[in-house]
Biotite code that builds the C-alpha atoms (Angstrom):
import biotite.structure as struc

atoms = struc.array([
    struc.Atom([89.332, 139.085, -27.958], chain_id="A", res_id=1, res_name="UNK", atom_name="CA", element="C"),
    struc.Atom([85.915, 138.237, -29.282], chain_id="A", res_id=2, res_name="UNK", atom_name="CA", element="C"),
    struc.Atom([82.961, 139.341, -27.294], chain_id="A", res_id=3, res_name="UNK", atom_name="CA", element="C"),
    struc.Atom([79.702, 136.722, -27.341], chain_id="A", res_id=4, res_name="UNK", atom_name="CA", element="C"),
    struc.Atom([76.017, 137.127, -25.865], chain_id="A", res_id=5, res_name="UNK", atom_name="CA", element="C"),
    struc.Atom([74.387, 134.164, -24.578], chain_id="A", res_id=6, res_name="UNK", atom_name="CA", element="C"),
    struc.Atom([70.748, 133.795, -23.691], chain_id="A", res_id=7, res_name="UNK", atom_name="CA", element="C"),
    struc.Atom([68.575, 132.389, -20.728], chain_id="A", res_id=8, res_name="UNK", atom_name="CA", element="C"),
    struc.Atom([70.704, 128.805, -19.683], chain_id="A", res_id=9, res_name="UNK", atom_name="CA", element="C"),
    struc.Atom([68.099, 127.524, -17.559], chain_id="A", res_id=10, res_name="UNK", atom_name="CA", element="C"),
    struc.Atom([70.080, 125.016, -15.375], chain_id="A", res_id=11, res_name="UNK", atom_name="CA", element="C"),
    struc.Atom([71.008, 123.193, -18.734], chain_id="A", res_id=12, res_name="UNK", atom_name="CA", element="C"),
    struc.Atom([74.908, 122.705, -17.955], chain_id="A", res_id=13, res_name="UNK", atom_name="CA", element="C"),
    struc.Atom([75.252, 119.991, -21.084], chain_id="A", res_id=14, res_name="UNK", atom_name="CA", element="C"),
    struc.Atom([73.736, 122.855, -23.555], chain_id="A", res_id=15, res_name="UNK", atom_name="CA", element="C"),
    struc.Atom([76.585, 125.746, -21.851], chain_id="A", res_id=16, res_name="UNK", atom_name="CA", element="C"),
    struc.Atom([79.617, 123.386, -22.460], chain_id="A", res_id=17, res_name="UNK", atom_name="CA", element="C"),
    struc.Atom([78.356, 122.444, -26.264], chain_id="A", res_id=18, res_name="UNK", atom_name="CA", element="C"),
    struc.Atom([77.998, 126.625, -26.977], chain_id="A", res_id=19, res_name="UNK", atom_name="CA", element="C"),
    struc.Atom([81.176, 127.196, -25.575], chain_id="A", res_id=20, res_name="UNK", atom_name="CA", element="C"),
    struc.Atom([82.991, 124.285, -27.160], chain_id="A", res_id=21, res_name="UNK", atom_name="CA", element="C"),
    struc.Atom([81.321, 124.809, -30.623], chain_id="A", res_id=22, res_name="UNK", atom_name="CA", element="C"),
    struc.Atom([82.436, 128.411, -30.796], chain_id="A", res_id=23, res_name="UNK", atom_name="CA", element="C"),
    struc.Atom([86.165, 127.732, -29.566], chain_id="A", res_id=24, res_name="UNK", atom_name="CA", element="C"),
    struc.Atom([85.646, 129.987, -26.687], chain_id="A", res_id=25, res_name="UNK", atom_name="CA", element="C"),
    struc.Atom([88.916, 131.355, -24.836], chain_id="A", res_id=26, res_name="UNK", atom_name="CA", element="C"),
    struc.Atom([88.170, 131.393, -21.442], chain_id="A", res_id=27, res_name="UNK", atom_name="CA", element="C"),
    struc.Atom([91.091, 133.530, -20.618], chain_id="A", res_id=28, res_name="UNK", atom_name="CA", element="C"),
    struc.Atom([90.994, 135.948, -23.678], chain_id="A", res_id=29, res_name="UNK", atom_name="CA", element="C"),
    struc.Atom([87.220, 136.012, -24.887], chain_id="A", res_id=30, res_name="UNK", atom_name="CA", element="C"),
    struc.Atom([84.084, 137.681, -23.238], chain_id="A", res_id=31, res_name="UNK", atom_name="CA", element="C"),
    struc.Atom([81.147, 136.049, -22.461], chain_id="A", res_id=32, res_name="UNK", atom_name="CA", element="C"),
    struc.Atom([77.879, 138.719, -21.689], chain_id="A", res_id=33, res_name="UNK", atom_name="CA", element="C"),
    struc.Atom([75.350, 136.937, -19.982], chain_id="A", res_id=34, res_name="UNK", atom_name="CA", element="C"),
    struc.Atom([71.797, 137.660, -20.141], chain_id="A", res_id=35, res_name="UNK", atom_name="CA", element="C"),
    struc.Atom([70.524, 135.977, -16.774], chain_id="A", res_id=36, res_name="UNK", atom_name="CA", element="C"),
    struc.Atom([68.129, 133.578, -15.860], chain_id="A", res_id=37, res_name="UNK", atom_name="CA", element="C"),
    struc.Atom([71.110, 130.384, -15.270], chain_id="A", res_id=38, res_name="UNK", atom_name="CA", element="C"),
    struc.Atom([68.542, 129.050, -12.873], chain_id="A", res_id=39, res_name="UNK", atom_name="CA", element="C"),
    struc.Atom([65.930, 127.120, -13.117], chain_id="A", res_id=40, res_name="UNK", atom_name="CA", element="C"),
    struc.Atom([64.691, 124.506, -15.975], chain_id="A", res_id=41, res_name="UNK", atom_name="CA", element="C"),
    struc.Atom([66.995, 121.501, -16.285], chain_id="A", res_id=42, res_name="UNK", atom_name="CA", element="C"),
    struc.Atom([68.971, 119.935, -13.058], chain_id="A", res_id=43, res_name="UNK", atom_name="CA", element="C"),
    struc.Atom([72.202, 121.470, -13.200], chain_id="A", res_id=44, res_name="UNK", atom_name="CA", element="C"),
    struc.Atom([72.021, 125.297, -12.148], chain_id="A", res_id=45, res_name="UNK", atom_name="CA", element="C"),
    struc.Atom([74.442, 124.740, -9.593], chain_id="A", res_id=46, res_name="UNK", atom_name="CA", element="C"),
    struc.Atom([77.400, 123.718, -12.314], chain_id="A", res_id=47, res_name="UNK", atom_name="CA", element="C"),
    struc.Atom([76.079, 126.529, -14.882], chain_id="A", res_id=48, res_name="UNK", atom_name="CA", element="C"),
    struc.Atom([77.403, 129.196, -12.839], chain_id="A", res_id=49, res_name="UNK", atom_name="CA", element="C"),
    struc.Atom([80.590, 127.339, -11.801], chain_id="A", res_id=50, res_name="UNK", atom_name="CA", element="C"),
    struc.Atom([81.271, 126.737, -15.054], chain_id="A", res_id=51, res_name="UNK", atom_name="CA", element="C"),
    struc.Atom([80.841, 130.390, -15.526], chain_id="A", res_id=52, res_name="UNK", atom_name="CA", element="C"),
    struc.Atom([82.816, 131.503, -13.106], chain_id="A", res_id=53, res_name="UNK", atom_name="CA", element="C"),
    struc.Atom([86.159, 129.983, -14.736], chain_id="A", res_id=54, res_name="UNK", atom_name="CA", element="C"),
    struc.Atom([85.582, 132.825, -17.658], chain_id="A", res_id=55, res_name="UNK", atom_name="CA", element="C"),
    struc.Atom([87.525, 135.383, -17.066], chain_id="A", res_id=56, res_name="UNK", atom_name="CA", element="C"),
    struc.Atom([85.803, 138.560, -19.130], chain_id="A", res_id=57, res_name="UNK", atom_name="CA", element="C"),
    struc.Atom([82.357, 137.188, -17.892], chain_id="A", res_id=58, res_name="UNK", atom_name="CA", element="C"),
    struc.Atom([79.588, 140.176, -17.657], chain_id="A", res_id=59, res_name="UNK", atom_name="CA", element="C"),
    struc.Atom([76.719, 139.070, -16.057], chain_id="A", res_id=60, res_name="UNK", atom_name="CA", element="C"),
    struc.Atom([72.904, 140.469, -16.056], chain_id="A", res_id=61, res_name="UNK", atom_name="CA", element="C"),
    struc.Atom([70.726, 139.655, -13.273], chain_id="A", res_id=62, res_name="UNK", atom_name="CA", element="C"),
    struc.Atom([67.093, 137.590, -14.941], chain_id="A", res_id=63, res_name="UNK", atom_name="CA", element="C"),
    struc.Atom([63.913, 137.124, -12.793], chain_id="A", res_id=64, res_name="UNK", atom_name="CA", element="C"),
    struc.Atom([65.413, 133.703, -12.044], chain_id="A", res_id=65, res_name="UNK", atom_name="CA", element="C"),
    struc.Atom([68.290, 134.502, -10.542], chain_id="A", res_id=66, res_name="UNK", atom_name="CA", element="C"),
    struc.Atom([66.191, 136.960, -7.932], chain_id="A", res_id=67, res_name="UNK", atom_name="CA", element="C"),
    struc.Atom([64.339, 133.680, -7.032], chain_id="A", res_id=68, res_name="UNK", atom_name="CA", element="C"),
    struc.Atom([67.589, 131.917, -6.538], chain_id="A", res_id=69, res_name="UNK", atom_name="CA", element="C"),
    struc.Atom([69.159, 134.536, -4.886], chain_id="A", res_id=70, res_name="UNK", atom_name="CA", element="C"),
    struc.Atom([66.104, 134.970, -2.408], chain_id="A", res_id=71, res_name="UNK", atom_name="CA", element="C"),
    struc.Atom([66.674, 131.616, -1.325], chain_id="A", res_id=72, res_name="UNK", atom_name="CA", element="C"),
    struc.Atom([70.704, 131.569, -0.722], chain_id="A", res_id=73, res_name="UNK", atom_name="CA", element="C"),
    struc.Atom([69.910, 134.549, 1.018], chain_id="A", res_id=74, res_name="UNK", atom_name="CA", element="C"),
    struc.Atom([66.705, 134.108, 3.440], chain_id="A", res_id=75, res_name="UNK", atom_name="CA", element="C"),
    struc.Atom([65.948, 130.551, 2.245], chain_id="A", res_id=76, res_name="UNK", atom_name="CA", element="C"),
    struc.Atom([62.791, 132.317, 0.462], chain_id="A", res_id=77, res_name="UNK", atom_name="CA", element="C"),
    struc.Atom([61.297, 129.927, -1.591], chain_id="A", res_id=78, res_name="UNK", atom_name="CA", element="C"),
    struc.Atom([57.234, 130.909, -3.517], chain_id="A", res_id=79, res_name="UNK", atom_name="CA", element="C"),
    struc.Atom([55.114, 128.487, -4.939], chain_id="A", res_id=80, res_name="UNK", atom_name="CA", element="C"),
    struc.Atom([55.596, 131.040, -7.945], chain_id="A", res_id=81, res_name="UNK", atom_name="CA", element="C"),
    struc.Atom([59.485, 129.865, -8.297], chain_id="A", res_id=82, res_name="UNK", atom_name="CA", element="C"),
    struc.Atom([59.672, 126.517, -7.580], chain_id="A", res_id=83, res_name="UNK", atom_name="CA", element="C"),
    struc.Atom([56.301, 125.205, -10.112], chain_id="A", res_id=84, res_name="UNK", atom_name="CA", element="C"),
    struc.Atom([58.531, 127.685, -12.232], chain_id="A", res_id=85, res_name="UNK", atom_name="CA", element="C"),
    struc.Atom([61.778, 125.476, -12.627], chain_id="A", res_id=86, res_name="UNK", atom_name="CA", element="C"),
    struc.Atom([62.949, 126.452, -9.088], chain_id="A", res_id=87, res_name="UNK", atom_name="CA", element="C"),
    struc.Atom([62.626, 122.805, -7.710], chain_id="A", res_id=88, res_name="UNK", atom_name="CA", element="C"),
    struc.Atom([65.284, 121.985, -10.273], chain_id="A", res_id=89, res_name="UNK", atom_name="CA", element="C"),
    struc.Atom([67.693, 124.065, -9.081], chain_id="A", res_id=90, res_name="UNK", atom_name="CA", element="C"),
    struc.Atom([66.772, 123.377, -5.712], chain_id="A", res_id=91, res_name="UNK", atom_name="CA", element="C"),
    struc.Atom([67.710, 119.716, -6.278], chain_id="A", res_id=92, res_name="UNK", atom_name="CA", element="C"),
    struc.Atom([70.765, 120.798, -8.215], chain_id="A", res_id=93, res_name="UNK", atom_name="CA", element="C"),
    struc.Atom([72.140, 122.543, -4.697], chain_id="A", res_id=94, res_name="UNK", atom_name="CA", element="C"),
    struc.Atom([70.968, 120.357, -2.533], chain_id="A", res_id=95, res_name="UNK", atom_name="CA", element="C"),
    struc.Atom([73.650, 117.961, -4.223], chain_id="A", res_id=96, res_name="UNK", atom_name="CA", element="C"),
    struc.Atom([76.674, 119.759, -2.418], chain_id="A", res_id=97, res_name="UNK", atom_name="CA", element="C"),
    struc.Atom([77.159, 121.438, 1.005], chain_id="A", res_id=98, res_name="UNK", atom_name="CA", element="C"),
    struc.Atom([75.893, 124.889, 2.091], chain_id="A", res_id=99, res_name="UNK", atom_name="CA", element="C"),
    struc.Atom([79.134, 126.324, 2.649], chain_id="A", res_id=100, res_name="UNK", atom_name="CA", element="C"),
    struc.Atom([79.918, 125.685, -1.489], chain_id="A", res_id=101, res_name="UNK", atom_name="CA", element="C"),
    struc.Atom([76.386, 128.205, -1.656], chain_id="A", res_id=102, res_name="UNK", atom_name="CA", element="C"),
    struc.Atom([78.296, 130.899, -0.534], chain_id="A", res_id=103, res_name="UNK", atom_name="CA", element="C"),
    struc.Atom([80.442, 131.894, -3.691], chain_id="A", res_id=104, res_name="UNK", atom_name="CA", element="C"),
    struc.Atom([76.842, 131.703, -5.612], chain_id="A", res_id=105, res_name="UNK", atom_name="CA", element="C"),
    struc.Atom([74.770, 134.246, -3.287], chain_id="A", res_id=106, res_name="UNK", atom_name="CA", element="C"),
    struc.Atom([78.122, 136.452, -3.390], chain_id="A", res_id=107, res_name="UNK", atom_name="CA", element="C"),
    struc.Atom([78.179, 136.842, -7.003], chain_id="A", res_id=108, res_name="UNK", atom_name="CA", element="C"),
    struc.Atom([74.573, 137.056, -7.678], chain_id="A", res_id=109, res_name="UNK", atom_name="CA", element="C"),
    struc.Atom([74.383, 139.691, -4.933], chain_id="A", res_id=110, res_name="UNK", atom_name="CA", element="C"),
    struc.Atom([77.104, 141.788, -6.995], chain_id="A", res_id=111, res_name="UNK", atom_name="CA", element="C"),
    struc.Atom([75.787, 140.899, -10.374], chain_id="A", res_id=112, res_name="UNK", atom_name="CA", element="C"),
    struc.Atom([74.059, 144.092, -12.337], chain_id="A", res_id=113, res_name="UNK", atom_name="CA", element="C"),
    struc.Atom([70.295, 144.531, -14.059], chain_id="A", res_id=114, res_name="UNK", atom_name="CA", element="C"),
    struc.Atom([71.786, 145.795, -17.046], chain_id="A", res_id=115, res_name="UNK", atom_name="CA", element="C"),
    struc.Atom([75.042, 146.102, -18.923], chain_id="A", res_id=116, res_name="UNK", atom_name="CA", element="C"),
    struc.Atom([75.883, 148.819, -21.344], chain_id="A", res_id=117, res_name="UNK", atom_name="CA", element="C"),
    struc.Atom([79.419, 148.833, -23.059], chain_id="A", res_id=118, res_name="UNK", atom_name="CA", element="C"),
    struc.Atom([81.763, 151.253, -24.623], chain_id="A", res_id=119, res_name="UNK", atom_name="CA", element="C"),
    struc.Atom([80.000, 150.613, -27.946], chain_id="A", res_id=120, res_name="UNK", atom_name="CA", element="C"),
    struc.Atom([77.017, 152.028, -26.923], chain_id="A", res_id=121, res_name="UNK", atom_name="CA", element="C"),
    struc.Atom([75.413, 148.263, -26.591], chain_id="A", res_id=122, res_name="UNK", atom_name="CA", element="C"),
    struc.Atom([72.839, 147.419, -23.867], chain_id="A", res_id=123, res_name="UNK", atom_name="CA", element="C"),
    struc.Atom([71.952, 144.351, -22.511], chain_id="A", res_id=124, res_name="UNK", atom_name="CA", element="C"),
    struc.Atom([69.097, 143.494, -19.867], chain_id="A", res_id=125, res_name="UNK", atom_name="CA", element="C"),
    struc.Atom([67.298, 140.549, -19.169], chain_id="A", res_id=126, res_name="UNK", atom_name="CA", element="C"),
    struc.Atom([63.866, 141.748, -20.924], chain_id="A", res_id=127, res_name="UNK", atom_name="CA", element="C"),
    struc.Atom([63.522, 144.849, -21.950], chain_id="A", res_id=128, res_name="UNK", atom_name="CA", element="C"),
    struc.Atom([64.613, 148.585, -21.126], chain_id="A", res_id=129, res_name="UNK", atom_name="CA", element="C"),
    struc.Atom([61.992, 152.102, -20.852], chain_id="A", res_id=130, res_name="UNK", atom_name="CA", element="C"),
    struc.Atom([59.352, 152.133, -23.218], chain_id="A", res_id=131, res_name="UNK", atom_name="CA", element="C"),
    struc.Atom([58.693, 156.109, -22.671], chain_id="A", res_id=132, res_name="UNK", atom_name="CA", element="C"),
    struc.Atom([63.238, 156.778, -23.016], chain_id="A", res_id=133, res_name="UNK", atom_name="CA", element="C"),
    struc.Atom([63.504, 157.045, -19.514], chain_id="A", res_id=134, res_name="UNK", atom_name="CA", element="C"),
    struc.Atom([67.388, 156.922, -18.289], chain_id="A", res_id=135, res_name="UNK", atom_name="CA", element="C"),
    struc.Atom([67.824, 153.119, -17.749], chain_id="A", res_id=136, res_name="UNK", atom_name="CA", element="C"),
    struc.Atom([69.568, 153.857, -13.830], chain_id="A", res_id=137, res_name="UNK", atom_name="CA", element="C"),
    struc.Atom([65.913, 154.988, -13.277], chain_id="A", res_id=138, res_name="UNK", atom_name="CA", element="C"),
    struc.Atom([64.089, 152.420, -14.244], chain_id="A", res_id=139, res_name="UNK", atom_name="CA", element="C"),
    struc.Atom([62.675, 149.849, -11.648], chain_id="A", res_id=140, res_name="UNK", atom_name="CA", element="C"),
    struc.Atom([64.774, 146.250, -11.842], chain_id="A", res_id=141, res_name="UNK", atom_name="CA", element="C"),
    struc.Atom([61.393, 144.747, -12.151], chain_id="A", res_id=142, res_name="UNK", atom_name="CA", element="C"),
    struc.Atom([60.467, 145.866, -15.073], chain_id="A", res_id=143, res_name="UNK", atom_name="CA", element="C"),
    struc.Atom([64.397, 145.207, -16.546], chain_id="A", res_id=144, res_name="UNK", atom_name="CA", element="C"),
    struc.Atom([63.553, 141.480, -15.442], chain_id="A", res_id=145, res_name="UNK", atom_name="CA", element="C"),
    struc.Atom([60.305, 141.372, -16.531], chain_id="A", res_id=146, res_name="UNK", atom_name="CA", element="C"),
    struc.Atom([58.764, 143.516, -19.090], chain_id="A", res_id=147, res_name="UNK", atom_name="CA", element="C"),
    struc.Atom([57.679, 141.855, -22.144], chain_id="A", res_id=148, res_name="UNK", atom_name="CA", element="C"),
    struc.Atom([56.835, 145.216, -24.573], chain_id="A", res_id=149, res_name="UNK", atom_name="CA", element="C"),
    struc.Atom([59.525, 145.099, -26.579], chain_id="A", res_id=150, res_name="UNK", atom_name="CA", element="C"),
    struc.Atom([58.327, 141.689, -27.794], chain_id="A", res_id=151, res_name="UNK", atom_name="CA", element="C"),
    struc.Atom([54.655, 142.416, -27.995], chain_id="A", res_id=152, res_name="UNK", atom_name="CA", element="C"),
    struc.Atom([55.949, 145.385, -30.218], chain_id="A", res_id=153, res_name="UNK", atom_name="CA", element="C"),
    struc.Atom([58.057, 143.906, -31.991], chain_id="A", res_id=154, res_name="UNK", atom_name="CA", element="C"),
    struc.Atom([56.877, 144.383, -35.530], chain_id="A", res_id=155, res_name="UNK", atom_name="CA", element="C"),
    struc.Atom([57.220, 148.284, -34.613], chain_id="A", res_id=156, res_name="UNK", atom_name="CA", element="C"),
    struc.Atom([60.601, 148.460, -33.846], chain_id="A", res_id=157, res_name="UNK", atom_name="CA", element="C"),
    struc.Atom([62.949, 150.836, -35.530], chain_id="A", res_id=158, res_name="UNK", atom_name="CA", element="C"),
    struc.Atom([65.167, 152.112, -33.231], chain_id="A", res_id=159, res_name="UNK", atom_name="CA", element="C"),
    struc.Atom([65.024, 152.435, -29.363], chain_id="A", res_id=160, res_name="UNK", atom_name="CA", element="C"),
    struc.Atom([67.303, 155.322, -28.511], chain_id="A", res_id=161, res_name="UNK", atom_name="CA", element="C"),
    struc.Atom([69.868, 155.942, -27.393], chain_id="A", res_id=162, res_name="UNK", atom_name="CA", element="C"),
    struc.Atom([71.455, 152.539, -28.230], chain_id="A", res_id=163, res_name="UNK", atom_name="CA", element="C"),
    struc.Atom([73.089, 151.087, -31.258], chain_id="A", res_id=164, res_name="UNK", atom_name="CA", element="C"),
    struc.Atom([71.666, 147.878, -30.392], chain_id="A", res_id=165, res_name="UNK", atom_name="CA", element="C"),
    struc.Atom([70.403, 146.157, -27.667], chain_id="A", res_id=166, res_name="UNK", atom_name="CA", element="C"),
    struc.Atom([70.167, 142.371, -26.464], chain_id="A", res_id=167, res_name="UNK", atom_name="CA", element="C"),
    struc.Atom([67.091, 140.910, -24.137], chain_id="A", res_id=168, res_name="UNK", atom_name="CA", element="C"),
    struc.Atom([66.685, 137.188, -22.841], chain_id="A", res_id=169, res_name="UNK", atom_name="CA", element="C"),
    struc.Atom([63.142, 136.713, -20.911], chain_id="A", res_id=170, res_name="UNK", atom_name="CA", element="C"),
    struc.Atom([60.791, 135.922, -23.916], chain_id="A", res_id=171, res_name="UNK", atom_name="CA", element="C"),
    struc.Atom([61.239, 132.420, -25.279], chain_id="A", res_id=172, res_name="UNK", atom_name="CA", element="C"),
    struc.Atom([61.261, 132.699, -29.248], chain_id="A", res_id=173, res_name="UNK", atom_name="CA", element="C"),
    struc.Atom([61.568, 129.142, -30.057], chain_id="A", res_id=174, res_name="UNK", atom_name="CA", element="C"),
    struc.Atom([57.992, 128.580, -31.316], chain_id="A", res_id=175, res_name="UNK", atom_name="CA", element="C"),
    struc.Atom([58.658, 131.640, -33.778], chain_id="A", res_id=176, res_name="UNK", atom_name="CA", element="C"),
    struc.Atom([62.468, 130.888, -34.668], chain_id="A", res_id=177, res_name="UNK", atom_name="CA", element="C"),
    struc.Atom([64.748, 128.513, -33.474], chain_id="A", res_id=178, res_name="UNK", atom_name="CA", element="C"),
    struc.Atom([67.879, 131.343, -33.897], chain_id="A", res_id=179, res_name="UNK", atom_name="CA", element="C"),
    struc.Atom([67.930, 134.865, -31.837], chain_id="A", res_id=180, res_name="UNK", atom_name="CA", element="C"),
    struc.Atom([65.769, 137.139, -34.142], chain_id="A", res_id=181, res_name="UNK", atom_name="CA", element="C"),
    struc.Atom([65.938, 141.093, -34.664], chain_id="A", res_id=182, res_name="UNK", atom_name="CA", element="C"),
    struc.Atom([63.749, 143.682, -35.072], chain_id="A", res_id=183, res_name="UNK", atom_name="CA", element="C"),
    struc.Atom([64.897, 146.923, -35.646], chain_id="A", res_id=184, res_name="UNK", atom_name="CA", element="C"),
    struc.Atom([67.954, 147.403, -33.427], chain_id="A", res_id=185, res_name="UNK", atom_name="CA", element="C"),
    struc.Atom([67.354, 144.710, -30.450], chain_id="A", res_id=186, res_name="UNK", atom_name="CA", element="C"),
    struc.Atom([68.545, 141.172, -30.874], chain_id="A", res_id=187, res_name="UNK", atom_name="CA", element="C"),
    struc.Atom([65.912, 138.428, -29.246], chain_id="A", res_id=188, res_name="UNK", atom_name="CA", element="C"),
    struc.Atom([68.303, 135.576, -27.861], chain_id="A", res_id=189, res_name="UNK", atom_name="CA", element="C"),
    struc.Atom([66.264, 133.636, -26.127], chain_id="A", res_id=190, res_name="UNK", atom_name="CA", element="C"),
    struc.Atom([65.642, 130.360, -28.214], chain_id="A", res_id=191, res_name="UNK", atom_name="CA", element="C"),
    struc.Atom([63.837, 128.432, -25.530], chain_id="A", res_id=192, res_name="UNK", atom_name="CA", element="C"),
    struc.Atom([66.527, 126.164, -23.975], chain_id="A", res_id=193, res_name="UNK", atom_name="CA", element="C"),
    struc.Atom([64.631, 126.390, -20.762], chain_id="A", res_id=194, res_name="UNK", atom_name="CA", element="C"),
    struc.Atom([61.881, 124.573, -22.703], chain_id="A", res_id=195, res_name="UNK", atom_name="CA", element="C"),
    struc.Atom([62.019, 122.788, -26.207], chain_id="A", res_id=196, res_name="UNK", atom_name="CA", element="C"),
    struc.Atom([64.424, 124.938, -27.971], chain_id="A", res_id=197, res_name="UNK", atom_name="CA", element="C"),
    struc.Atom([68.040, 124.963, -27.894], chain_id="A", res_id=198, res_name="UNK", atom_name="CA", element="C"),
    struc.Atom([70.731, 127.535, -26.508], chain_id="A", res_id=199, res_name="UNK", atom_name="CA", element="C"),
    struc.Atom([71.821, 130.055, -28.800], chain_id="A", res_id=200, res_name="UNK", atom_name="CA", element="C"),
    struc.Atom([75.368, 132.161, -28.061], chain_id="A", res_id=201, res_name="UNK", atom_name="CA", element="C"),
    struc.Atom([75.982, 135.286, -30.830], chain_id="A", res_id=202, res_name="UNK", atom_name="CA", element="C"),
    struc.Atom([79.651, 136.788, -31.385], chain_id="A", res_id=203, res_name="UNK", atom_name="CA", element="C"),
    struc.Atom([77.913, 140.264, -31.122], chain_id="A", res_id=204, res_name="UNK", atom_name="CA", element="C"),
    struc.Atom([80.843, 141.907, -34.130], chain_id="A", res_id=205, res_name="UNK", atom_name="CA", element="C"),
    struc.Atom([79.813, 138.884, -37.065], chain_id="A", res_id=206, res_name="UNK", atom_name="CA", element="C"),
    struc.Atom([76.136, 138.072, -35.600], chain_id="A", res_id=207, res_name="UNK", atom_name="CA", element="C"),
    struc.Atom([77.021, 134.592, -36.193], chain_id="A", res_id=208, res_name="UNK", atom_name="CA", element="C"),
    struc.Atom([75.501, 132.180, -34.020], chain_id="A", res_id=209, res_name="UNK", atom_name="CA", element="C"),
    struc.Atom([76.344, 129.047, -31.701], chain_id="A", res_id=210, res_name="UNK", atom_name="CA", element="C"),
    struc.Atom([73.614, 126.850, -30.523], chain_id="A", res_id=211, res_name="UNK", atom_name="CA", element="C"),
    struc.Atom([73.401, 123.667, -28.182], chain_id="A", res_id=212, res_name="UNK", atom_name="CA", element="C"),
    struc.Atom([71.342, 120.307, -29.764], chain_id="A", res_id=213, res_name="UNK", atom_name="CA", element="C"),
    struc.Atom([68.118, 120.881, -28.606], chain_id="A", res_id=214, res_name="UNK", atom_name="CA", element="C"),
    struc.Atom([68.573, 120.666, -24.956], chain_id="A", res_id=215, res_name="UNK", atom_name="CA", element="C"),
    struc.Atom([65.166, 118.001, -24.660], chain_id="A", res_id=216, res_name="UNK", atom_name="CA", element="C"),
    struc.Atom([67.631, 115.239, -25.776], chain_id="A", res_id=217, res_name="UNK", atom_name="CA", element="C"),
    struc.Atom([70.785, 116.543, -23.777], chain_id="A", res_id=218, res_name="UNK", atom_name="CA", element="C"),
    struc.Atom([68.744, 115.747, -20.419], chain_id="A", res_id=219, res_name="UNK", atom_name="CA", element="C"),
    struc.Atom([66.311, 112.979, -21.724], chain_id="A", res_id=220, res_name="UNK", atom_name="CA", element="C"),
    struc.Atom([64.799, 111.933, -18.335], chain_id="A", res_id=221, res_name="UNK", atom_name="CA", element="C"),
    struc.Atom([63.730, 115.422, -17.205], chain_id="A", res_id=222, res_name="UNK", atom_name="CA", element="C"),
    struc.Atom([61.075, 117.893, -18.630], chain_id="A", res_id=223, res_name="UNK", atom_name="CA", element="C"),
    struc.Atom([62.519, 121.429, -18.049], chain_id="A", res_id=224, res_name="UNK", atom_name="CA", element="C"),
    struc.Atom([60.200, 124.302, -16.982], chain_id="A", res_id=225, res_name="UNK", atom_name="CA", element="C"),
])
């Protein structure tokens, strides 16, 4: 078994099927750790997570996205915030099949976890954990979703403890590096397929990396976020 990381998908369904495909991914045997944020970007949301949910070792993260979405299967919640945000994208992409198919969606995303941290002593979270050490089960699932410092301090970096290394989404990279960059011990994988960039997937054991065309010319009558 071979475990992968994926960054932010951003409704691009095209860009998850190349990653996938190019790596020779085993949908029984192979893990897939997701670092959230499916929705919202490009028009197919809806088919990024059922295409998802045919992987069978498939670790999920909740991204600031997938609140939004969630909000809405659940109270039909949705803020000018979210939708000028990518959220009328994955609006649209719903709105394509009945309400009842919505179900299995909310469900999962309702279960889904702000952080994963395996046997390895890996962590992964959508953007970034305590700043100050603090035990990550006590740190507010905004700031897991949200927080940006890691980036800003980037160049600072040595080692965050406890972890042996850990893997964010959140922070779009591509106008520094079109691949997932490191500093210290965290891995950046967000390349920017929500915007210009392409998606980037890492086996986490030889760092090598699988990336989508740049997912502009995968949906060439639509602009993204």
């Amino acid at each position: 078994m071979r475990t992968f990381v994926i960054g932010d998908i951003h409704g691009a369904y095209r860009a998850l099927v190349q990653v996938l495909e190019r790596a020779s991914f085993d949908y029984a045997n192979d893990k897939l750790i997701c670092l959230g944020d499916v929705a919202d970007g490009w028009s197919e949301t809806y088919e990024c997570f059922e295409h998802l949910f045919k992987i069978k070792n498939l670790e999920y993260v909740m991204g600031n996205h997938d609140y939004w979405l969630f909000d809405w299967l659940e109270k039909g919640a949705s803020p000018i915030i979210w939708t000028e945000q990518g959220g009328k994208a994955s609006l649209a992409s719903y709105m394509k099949y009945s309400p009842s198919d919505w179900k299995r969606h909310k469900d999962f995303l309702a279960q889904a976890n702000t952080y994963y941290w395996d046997k390895e002593n890996r962590m992964f979270v959508h953007a970034a954990v305590s700043k100050e050490g603090r035990d990550i089960d006590d740190v507010d699932k905004q700031f897991l979703c949200w927080d940006r410092w890691m980036w800003d301090e980037r160049n600072n970096i040595e080692k965050i403890e406890p972890y042996k290394e850990i893997y964010v989404g959140h922070t779009s990279i591509y106008r520094f590096s079109h691949l997932p960059l490191n500093y210290g011990n965290v891995w950046f994988m967000d390349t920017g397929c929500g915007w210009e960039g392409k998606l980037s997937m890492m086996d986490i054991d030889s760092k090598k990396v699988y990336q989508s065309d740049e997912v502009k010319t995968l949906y060439p009558n639509e602009h993204g976020r």
